[in-house]
C-alpha positions as CSV (number, residue, x, y, z in Angstrom):
1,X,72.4,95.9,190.0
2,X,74.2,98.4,188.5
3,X,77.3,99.6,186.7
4,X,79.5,98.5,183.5
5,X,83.0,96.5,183.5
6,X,82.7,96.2,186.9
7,X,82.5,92.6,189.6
8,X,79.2,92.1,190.5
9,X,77.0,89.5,192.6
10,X,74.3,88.8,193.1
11,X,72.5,85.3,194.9
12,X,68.3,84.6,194.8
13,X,68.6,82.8,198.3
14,X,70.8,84.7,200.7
15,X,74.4,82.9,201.5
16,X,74.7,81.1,198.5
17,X,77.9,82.3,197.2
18,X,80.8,81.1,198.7
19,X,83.1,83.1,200.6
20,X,87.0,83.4,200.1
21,X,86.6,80.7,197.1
22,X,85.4,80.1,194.0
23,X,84.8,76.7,193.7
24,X,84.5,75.1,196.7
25,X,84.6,71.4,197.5
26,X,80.5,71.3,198.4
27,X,78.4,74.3,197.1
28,X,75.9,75.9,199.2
29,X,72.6,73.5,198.5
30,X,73.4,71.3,196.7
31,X,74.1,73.3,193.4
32,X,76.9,73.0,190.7
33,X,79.9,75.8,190.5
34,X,80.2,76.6,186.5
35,X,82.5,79.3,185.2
36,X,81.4,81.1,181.7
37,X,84.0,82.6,180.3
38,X,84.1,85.8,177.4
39,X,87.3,86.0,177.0
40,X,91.0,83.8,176.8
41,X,92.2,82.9,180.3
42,X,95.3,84.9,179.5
43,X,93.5,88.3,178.6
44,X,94.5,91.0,180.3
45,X,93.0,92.0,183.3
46,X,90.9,94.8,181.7
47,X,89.6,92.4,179.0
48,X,89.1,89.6,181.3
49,X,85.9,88.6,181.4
50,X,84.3,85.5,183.4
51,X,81.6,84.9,185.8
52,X,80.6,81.9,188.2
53,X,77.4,80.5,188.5
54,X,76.0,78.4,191.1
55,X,73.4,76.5,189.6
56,X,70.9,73.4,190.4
57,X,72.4,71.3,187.4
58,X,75.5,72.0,185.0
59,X,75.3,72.6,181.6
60,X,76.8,70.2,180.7
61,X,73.7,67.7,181.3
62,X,72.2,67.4,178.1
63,X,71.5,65.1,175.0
64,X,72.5,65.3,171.3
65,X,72.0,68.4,169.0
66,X,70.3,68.1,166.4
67,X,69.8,70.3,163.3
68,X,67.4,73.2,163.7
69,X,65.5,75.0,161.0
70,X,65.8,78.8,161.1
71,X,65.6,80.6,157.3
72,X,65.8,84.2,158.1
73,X,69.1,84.3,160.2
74,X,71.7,84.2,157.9
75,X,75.4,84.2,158.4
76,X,78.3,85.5,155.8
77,X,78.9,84.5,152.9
78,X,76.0,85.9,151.4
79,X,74.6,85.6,147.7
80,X,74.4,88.7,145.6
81,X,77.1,92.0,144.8
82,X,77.5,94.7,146.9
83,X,77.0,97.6,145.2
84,X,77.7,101.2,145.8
85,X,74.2,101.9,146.1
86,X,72.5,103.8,148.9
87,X,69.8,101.9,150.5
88,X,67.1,102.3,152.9
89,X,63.7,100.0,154.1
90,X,60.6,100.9,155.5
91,X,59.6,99.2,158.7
92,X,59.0,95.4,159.0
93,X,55.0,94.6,159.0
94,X,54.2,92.4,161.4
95,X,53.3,88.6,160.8
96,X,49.4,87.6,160.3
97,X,51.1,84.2,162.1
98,X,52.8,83.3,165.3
99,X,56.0,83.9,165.2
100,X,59.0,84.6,168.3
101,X,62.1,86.3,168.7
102,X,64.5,83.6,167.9
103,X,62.3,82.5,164.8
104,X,61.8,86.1,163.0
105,X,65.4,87.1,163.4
106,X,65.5,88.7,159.3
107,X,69.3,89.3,158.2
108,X,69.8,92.7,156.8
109,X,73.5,93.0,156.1
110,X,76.7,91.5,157.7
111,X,80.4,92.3,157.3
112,X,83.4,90.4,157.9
113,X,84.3,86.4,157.2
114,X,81.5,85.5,159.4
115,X,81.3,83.9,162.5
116,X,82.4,80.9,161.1
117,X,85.9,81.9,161.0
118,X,85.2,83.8,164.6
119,X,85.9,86.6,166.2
120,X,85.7,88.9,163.8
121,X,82.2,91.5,161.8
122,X,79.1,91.7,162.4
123,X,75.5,90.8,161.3
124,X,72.3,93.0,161.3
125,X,68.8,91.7,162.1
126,X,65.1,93.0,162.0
127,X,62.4,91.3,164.2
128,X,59.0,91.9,163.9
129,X,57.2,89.6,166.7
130,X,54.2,88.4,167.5
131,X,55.0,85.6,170.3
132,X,56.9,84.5,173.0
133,X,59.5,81.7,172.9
134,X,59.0,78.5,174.0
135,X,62.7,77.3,173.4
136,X,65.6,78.5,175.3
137,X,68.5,79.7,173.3
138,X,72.1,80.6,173.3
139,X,74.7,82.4,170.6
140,X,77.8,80.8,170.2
141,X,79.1,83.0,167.5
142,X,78.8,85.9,169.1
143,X,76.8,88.7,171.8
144,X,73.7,90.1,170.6
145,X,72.8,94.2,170.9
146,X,69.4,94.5,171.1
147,X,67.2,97.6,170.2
148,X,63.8,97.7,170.9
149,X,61.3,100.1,168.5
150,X,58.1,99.3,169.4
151,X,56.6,97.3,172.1
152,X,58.8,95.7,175.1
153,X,61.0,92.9,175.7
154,X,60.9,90.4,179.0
155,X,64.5,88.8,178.8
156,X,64.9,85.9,181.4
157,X,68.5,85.3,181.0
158,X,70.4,82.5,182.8
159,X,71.7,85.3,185.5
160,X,68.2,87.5,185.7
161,X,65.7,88.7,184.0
162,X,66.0,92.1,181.8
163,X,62.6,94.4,180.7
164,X,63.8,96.8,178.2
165,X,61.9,99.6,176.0
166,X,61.9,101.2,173.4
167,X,64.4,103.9,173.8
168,X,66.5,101.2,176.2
169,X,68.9,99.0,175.3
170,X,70.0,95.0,176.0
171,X,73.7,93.6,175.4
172,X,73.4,89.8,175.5
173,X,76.6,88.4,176.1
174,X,78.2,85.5,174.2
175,X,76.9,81.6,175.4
176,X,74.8,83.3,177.7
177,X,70.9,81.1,177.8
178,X,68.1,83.4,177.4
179,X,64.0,83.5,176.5
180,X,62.3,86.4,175.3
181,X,58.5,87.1,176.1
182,X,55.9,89.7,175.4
183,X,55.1,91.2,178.3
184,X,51.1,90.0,179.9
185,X,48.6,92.1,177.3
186,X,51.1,93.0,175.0
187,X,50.2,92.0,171.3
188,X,53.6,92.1,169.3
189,X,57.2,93.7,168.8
190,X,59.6,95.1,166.7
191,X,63.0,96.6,166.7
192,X,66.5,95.8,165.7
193,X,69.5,93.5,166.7
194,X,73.4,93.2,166.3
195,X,75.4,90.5,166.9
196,X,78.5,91.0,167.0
197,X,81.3,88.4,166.4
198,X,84.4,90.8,167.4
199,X,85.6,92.1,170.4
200,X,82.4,92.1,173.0
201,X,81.0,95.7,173.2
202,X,82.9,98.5,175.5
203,X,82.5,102.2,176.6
204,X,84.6,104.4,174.2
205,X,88.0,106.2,175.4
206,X,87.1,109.5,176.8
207,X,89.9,111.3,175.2
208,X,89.6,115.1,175.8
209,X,86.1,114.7,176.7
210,X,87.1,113.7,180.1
211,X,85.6,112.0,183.0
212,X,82.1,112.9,182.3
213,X,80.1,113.0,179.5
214,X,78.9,110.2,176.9
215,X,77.8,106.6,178.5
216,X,78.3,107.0,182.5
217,X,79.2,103.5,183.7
218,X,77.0,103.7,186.8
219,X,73.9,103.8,184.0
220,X,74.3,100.0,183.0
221,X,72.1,97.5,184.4
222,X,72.7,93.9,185.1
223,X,70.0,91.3,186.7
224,X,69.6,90.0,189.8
225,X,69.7,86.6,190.1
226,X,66.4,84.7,189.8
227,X,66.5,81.1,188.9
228,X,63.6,78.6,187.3
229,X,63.5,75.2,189.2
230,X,61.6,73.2,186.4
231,X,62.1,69.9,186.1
232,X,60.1,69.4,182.8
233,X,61.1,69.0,179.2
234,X,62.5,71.4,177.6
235,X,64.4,72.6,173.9
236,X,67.5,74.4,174.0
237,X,68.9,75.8,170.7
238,X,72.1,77.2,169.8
239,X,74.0,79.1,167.0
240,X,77.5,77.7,166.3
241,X,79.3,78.7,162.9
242,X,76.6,80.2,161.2
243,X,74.0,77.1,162.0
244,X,71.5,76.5,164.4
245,X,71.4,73.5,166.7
246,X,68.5,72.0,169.3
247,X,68.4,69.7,172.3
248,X,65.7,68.4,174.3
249,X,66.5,69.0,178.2
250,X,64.5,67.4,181.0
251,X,64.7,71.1,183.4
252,X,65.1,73.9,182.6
253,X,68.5,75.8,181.7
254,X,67.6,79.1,183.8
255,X,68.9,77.4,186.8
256,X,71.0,79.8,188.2
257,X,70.7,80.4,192.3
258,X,73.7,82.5,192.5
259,X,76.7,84.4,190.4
260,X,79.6,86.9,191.1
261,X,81.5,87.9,187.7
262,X,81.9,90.6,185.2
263,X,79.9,88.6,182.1
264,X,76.8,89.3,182.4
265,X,73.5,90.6,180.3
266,X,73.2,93.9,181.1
267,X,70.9,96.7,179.7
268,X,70.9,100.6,179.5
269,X,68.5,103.9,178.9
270,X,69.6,106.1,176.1
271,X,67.9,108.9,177.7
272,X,70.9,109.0,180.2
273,X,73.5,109.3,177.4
274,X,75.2,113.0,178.2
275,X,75.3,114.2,174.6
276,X,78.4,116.4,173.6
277,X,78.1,118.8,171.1
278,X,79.4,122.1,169.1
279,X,79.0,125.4,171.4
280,X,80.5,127.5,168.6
281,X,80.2,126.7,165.1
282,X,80.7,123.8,162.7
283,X,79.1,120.1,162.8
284,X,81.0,117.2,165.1
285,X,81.4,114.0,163.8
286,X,78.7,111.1,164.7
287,X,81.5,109.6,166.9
288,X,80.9,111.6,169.9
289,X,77.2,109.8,170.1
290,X,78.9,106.8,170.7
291,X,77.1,104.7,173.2
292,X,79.3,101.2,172.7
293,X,82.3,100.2,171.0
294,X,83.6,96.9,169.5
295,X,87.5,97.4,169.1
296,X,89.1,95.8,165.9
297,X,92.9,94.9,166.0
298,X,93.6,98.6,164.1
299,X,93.3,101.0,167.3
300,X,90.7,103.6,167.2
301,X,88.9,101.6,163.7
302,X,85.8,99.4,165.5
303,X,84.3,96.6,164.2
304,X,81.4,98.2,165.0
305,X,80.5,101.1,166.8
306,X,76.6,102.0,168.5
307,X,76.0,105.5,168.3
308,X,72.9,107.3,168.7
309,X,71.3,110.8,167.7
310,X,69.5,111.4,170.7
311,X,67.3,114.6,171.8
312,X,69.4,117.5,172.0
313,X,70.1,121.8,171.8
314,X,71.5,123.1,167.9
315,X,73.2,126.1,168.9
316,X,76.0,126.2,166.2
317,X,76.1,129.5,164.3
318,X,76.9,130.4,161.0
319,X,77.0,126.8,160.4
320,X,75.2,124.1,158.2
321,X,73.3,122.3,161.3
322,X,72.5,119.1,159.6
323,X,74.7,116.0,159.0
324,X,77.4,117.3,156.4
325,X,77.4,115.6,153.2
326,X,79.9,113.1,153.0
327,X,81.3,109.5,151.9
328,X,83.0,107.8,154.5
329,X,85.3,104.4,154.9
330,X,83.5,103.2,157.7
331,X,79.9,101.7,156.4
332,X,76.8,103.1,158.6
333,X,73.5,101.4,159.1
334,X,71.1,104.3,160.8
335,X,67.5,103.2,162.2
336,X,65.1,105.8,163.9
337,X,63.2,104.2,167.3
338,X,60.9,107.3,167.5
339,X,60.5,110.7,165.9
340,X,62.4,112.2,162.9
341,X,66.1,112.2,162.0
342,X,67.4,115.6,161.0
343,X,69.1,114.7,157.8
344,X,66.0,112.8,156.3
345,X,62.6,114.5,157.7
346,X,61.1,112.5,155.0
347,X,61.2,108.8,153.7
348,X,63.0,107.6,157.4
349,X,60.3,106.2,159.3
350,X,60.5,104.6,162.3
351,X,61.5,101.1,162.8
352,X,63.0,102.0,158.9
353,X,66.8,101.3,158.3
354,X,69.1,102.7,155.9
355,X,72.9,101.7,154.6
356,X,75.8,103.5,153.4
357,X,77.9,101.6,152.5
358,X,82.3,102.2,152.4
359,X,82.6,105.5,150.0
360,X,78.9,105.9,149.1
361,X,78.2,109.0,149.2
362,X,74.8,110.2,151.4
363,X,73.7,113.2,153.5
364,X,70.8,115.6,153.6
365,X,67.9,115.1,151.5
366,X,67.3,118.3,148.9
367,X,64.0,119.2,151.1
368,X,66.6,119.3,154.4
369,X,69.2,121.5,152.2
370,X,67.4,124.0,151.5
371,X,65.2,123.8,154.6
372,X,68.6,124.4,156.5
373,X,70.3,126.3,154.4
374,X,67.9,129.1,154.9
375,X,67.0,128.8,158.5
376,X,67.5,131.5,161.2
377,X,70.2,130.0,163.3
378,X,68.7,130.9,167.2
379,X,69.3,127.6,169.6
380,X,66.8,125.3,169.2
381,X,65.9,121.8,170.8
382,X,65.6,118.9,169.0
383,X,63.1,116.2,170.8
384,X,61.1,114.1,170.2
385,X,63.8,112.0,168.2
386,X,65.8,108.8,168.7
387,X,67.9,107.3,165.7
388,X,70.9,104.9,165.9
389,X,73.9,103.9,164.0
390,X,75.8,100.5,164.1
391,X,79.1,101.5,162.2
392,X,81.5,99.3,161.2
393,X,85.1,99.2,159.6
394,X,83.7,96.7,157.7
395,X,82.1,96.2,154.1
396,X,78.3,95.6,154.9
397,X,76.8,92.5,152.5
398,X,73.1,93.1,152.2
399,X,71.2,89.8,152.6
400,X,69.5,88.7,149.0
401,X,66.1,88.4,151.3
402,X,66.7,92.2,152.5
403,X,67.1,93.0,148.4
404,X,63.8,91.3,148.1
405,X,62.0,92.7,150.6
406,X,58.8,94.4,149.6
407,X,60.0,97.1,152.3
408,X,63.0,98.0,150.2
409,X,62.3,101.8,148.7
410,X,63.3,101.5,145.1
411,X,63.5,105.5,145.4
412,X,65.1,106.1,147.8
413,X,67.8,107.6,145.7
414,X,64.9,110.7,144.7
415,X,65.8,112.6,147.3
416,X,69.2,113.8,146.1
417,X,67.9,114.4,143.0
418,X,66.5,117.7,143.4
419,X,69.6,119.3,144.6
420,X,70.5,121.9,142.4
421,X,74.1,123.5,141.5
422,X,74.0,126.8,142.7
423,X,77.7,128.2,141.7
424,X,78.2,131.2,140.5
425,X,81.3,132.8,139.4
């Protein structure tokens, strides 16, 4: 199924949903009618966002939660300063031990009150896996944007199940129940998560741009239904205010038969992003690589935006092609999936991360400056590449465990340094 924002349905045994209603008196076979909600009942149409599922048992059929262990997932407040310090991490190894998705979750920085408080910032995770889960889980404090760098992803979410790629993405809304497995043969895999406690994720205002260009909605993904039938024990955990919660079920909670809605999982490929860009001279800001956008209660500030720096034609002339240097109020945290990112041809490694915070100051590297500075400006095609960007409105907290991370370049800041003044009356 395809398409973003839109109603969808879709039903694993034919004439399951019901017509003309949405909860009927008797559901077709037996099964339970269940609305998830993402939003108020009183949004606006545009932001309203609900789906029904038709499902062997309700949700609602569970025992007591009790506390679950998870060390790595942290939630705001976090220990330690925030300075104005530029940052940036090599890639996550992977563990000698096995480990799953839900259980290597590692917090790199958050902004905001926290979920706790709701509806508001954003957290940033690493995952490095080597295993599938065995326990279900769901996210009460907020959806989760998932970016695969190395190695695949099988999502079996409560409406369908999701493979995503490298170079792909997968939006997992809000409550929804999901497992993640390595695909059959696959060893291990690593990449890079959001979760976003604001305002679920949307496709950016056009503005002058128009009606084509950037994210096309037809381009989104969501899952046909497929439903487990499982009447075996089985552990559910969930997030709620910053702590993590299990259950042990008697069936499994992938029940769905049916659903008809417009909350849903959904996934998308970045190759299809239509990149805009300079035909004259000069070097456009980073927003017009936005993929996503979480809107904050100040319009056209997000609480986070996803942007990428996709493959793409340099054709500006007399221009500086690189990222200008600059120092910005919105905080960035870049990651490169494959390739190099034009700004840093050094030190950026894939499945790396960096973060600028509010008013730091960053840009090219002194290698990139002069590399640029000097070049002969014919078009040229930049491939081979795939970086990302979650920014934010918000201050970005590093974790104390991402300070200590042996993956943490303690010279990072070298690359400045040989930038030379070059004024000359």
């Amino acid at each position: 199924m395809t398409g973003f924002g839109n109603e969808f349905a879709s039903e694993a045994i034919e004439n399951t949903l019901p017509k003309g209603q949405n909860n009927p008196q008797q559901v077709a076979h037996g099964l339970y009618a269940e609305q998830l909600t993402g939003s108020a009942f009183t949004a606006p149409r545009g932001h309203n966002l609900r789906s029904w599922l038709y499902r062997i048992r309700p949700s609602v059929v569970h025992g007591k939660f009790e506390p679950y262990t998870q060390k790595t997932w942290l939630s705001a407040p976090f220990e330690g300063d925030v300075s104005p310090n530029q940052l940036r991490w090599d890639a996550p190894e992977f563990p000698k031990n096995p480990i799953c998705f839900l259980d290597a979750m590692h917090t790199v920085a958050g902004g905001g009150a926290g979920a706790a408080l709701g509806l508001t910032g954003l957290a940033i995770h690493t995952y490095a896996i080597t295993n599938s889960m065995g326990a279900y889980f769901y996210n009460a404090d907020g959806e989760l944007l998932i970016v695969p760098q190395e190695g695949a992803l099988d999502v079996h979410t409560e409406m369908g199940n999701l493979y995503v790629e490298p170079k792909e993405i997968c939006v997992i809304p809000r409550g929804v129940k999901f497992r993640v497995y390595l695909p059959e043969g696959q060893k291990q895999a690593r990449g890079y998560v959001c979760e976003n406690y604001g305002q679920p994720f949307e496709l950016p205002s056009l503005g002058p741009i128009g009606a084509n260009g950037l994210a096309n909605p037809r381009d989104f993904e969501t899952p046909v239904a497929a439903y487990e039938d499982k009447a075996e024990k089985a552990r559910l955990v969930a997030k709620m205010a910053g702590k993590f919660w299990v259950v042990e079920l008697q069936h499994s909670p992938l029940d769905v038969v049916a659903w008809h809605g417009n909350y849903a999982p959904y996934k998308y490929e970045l190759t299809a992003f239509n990149t805009m860009n300079t035909v004259s001279f000069d070097h456009p800001d980073p927003s017009i690589f936005t993929v996503l956008t979480s809107p904050s209660t100040v319009e056209g500030v997000a609480n986070v935006d996803f942007v990428i720096f996709p493959p793409r034609w340099m054709v500006a002339e007399n221009t500086f092609r690189p990222p200008y240097y600059h120092r910005n109020l919105m905080s960035e945290f870049m990651g490169l999936i494959e390739g190099q990112y034009d700004a840093k041809e050094e030190g950026f490694v894939p499945g790396g991360s960096s973060l600028h915070n509010q008013m730091s100051a960053h840009g090219p590297d002194a290698q990139t400056f002069e590399k640029a500075s000097k070049a002969k400006l014919t078009p040229e095609k930049q491939e081979g590449t795939m970086a990302f960007m979650f920014e934010s409105r918000l201050l970005l907290h590093p974790t104390q465990q991402a300070m200590d991370a042996k993956t943490l370049q303690g010279d990072y800041a070298a690359c400045w340094q040989g930038l030379k003044a070059h004024f000359s009356k």
